[in-house]
C-alpha positions as CSV (number, residue, x, y, z in Angstrom):
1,X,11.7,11.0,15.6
2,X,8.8,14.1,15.8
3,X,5.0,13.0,16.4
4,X,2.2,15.3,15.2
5,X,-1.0,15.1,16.9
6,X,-4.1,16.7,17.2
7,X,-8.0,16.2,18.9
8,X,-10.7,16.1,16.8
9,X,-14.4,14.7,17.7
10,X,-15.0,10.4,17.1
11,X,-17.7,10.9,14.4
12,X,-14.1,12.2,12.0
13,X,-12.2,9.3,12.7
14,X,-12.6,7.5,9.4
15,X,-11.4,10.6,7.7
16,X,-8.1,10.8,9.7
17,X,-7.7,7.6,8.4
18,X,-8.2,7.8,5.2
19,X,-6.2,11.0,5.2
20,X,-3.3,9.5,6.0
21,X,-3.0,6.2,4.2
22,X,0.1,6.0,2.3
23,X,0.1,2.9,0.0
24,X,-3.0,1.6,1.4
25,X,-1.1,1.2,4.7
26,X,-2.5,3.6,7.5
27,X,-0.3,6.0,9.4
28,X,-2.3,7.4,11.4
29,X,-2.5,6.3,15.1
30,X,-6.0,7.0,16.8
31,X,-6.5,6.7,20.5
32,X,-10.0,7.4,21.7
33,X,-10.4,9.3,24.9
34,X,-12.5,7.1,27.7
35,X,-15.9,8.7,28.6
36,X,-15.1,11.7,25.8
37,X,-16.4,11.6,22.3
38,X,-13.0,13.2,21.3
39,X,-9.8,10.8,19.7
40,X,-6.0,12.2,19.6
41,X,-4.8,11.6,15.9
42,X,-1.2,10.8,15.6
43,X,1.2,11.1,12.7
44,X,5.6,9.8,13.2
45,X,7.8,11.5,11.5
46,X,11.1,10.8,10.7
47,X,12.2,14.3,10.4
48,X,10.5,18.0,11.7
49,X,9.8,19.2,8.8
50,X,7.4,16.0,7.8
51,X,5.5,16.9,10.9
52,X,5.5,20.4,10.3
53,X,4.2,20.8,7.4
54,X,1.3,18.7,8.6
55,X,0.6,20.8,11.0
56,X,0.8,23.9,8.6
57,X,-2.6,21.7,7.0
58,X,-4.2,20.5,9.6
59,X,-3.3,22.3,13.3
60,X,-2.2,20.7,16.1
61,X,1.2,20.4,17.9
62,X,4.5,18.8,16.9
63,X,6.8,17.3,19.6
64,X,9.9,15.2,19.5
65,X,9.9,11.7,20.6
66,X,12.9,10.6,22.2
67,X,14.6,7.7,20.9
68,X,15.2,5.8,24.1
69,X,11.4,6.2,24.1
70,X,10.9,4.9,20.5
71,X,12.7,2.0,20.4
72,X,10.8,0.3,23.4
73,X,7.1,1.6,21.5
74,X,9.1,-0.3,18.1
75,X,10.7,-3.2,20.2
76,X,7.2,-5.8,19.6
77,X,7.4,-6.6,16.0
78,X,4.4,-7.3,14.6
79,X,3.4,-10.9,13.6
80,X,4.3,-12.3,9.8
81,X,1.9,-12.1,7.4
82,X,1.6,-15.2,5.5
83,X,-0.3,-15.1,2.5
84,X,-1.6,-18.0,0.5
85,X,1.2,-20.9,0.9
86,X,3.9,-18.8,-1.2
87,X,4.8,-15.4,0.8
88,X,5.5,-14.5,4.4
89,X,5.5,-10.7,4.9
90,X,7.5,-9.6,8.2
91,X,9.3,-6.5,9.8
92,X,12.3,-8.6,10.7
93,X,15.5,-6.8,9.7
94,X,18.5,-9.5,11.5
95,X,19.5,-11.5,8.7
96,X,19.7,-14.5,11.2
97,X,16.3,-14.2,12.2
98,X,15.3,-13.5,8.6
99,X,17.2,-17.2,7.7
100,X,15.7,-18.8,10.4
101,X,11.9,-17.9,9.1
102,X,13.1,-19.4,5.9
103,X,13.9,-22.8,7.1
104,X,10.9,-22.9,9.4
105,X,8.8,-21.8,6.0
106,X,10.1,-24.0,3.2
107,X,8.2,-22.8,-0.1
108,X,7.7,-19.4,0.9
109,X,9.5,-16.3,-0.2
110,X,10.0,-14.2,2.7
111,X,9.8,-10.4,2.3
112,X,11.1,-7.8,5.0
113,X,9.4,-4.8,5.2
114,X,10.7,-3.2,8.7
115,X,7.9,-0.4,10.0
116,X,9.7,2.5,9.3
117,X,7.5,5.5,8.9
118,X,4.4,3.2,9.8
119,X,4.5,2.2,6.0
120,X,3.4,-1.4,7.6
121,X,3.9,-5.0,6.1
122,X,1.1,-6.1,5.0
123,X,-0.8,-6.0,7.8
124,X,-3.4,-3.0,6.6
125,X,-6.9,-4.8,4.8
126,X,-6.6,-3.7,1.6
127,X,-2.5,-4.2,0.9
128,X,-3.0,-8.0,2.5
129,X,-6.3,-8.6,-0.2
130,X,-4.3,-7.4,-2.8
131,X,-1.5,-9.2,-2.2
132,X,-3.7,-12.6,-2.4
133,X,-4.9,-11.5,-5.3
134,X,-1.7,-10.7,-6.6
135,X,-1.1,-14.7,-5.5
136,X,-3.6,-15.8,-7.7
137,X,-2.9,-14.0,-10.7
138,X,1.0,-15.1,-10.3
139,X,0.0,-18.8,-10.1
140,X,-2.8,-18.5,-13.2
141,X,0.5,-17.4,-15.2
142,X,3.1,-19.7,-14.3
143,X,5.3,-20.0,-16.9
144,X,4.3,-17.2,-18.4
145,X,6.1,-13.5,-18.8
146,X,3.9,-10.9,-17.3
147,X,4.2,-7.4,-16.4
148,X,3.4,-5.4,-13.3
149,X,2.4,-1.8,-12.5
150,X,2.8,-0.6,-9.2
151,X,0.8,3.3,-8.3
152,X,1.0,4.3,-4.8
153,X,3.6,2.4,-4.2
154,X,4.5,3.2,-0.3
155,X,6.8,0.7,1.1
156,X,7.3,-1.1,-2.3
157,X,6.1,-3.9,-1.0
158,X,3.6,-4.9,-3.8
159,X,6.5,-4.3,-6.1
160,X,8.7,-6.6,-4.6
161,X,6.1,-9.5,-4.1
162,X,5.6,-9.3,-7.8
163,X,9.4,-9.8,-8.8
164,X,8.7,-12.9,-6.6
165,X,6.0,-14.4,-8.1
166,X,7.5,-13.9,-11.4
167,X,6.6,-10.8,-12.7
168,X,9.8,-9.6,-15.1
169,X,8.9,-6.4,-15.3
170,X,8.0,-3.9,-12.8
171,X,7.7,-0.1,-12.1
172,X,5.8,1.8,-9.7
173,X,5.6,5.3,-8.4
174,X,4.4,7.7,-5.0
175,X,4.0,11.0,-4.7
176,X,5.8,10.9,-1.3
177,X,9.5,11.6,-2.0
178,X,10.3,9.8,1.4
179,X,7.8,6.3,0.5
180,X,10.0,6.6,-2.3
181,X,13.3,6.2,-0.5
182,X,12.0,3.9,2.1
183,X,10.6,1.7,-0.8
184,X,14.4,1.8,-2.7
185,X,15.9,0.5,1.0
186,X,13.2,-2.2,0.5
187,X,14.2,-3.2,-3.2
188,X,17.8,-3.0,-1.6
189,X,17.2,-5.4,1.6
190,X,15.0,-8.0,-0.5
191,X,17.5,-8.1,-3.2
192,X,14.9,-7.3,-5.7
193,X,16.6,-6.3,-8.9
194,X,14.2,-5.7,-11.8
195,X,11.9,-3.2,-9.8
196,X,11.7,0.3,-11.2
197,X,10.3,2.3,-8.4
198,X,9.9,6.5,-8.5
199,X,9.1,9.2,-7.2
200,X,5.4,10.8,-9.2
201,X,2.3,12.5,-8.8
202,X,-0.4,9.6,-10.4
203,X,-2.5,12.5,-11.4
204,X,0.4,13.8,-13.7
205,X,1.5,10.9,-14.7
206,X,1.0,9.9,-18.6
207,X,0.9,6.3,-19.7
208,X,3.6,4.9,-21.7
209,X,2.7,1.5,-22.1
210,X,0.5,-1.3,-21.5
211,X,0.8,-3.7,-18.6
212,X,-0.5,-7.5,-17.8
213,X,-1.3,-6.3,-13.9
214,X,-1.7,-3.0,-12.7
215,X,-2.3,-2.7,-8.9
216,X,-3.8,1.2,-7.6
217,X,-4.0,1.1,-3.8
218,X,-4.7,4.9,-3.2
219,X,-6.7,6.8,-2.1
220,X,-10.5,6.6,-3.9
221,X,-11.2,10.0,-5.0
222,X,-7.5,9.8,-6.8
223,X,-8.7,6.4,-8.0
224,X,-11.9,7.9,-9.7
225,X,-9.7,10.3,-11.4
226,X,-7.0,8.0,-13.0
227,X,-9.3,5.2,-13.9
228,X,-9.3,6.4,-17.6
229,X,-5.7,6.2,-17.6
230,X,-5.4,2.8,-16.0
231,X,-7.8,1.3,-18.8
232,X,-4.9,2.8,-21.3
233,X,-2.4,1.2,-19.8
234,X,-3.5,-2.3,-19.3
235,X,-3.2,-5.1,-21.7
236,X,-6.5,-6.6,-23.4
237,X,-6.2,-9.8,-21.3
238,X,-4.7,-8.0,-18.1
239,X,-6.5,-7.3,-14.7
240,X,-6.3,-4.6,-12.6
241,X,-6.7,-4.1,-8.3
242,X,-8.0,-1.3,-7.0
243,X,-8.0,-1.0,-3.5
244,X,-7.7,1.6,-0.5
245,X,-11.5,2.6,-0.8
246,X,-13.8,2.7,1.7
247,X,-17.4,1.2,1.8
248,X,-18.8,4.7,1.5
249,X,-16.7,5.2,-1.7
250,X,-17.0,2.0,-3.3
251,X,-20.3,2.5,-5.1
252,X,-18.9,5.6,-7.1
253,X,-15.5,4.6,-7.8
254,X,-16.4,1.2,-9.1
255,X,-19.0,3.0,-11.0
256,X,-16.3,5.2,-12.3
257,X,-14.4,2.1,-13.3
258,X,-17.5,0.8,-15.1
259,X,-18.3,3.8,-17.0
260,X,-14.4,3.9,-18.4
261,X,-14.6,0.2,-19.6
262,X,-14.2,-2.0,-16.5
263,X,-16.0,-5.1,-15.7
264,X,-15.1,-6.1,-12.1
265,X,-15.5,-9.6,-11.5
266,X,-14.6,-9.9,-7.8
267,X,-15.0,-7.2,-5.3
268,X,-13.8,-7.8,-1.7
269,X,-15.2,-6.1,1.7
270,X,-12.8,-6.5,4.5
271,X,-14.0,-4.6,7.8
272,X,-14.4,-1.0,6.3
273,X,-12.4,-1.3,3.4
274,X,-13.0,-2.6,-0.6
275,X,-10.6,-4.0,-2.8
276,X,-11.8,-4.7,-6.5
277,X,-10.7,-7.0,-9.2
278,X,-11.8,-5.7,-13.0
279,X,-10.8,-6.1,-16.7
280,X,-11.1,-4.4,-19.3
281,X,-14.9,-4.7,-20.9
282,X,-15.5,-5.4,-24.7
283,X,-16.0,-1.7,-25.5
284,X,-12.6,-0.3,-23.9
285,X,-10.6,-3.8,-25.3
């Protein structure tokens, strides 16, 4: 394990985090200096080159982190996250441990999504609103075949909540080649069969069909430039989330939305983050 990290002054925090969002989980860790208006940024990397070729972008330094080292920073796992009465998102990997959450959480279908990478479970503001509304759009079609589209996958875990709540067809994509391969172990460990999930740049990516839910939790100014092609790919009757924006961007990515035939009926402030619900208005249906 290799761990970039760099100084920069507190007033850039927020862009270090933003930066470094990968399926609207953060991976960035930010530790601010006592009695200094400085804050260390931290990136983990599996491998050197990951970390490396940050550094090539940003500056800073690249050291290895030992692995007896690691394990005791990863032994704490983070708390479940339980959202609505239906799914329980945890980092638990023992299949014992994994059973035993089941029986003390009848009706819930329990995901595992370990913190490799930082990729997180669910934890990050705008992955846990998205996955209640992801809730409430599964329960409103109950009974009923629907389709989901997954961009900026990271961890898969939106992906695999869908195939939960019903959804019979899924795909998704990230630009990061090792979200990607993370997200597949995911598919794998869930046992989560119908997901389609690969590697893609969104902003080369050309619509092939339409889809009932499409959920894009990236980052905002990527948002602003694929919202044309998210209105040609959902249904008439579909809905779409867009999250990973921050309050500062909200205004002018929502407005892009608007202006390529959205109508966002719900729009969700959690902390410093915005997540959006919207449908396709009368003109772009």
């Amino acid at each position: 394990m290799f761990v970039w990290s760099k100084l920069s002054t507190e007033k850039w925090a927020d862009a270090w985090e933003e930066r470094f969002i990968v399926g609207g989980e953060q991976r960035a860790v930010i530790t601010r200096i006592p009695k200094r208006t400085m804050i260390r940024v931290e990136v983990y990397c599996q491998k050197r080159k990951e970390a490396e070729t940050i550094k090539k972008q940003f500056g800073g330094s690249v050291r290895e982190l030992k692995s007896q080292n690691w394990a005791a920073l990863s032994a704490e796992l983070p708390p479940p996250v339980k959202v609505r009465d239906c799914l329980l998102i945890c980092a638990e990997r023992d299949k014992k441990k994994l059973a035993e959450l089941a029986l003390e959480n009848p009706g819930r279908h329990i995901i595992s999504i370990p913190a490799d990478m930082a990729f997180g479970t669910g934890h990050h503001a705008t992955t846990a609103t998205v996955l209640r509304m992801l809730v409430d759009f599964a329960e409103q079609h109950e009974g009923q075949p629907w389709t989901m589209l997954d961009l900026g996958t990271g961890s898969g875990l939106l992906a695999i909540a869908a195939e939960k709540l019903g959804a019979q067809e899924i795909w998704g994509c990230d630009f990061d080649a090792l979200a990607i391969k993370v997200a597949k172990e995911n598919l794998k460990r869930n046992k989560t069969k119908l997901a389609v999930l690969e590697e893609a740049d969104v902003l080369k990516w050309k619509p092939k069909q339409r889809w009932d839910c499409i959920a894009a939790n990236i980052f905002a100014d990527v948002l602003e430039a694929i919202i044309p092609k998210i209105v040609r790919s959902l249904k008439k009757d579909g809905v779409v989330f867009l999250s990973g924006i921050l309050n500062t961007q909200a205004d002018a990515c929502l407005q892009a939305g608007e202006k390529a035939g959205l109508v966002f009926d719900t729009i969700l402030k959690k902390g410093k983050w915005v997540t959006a619900k919207g449908r396709l208005g009368t003109k772009a249906s």
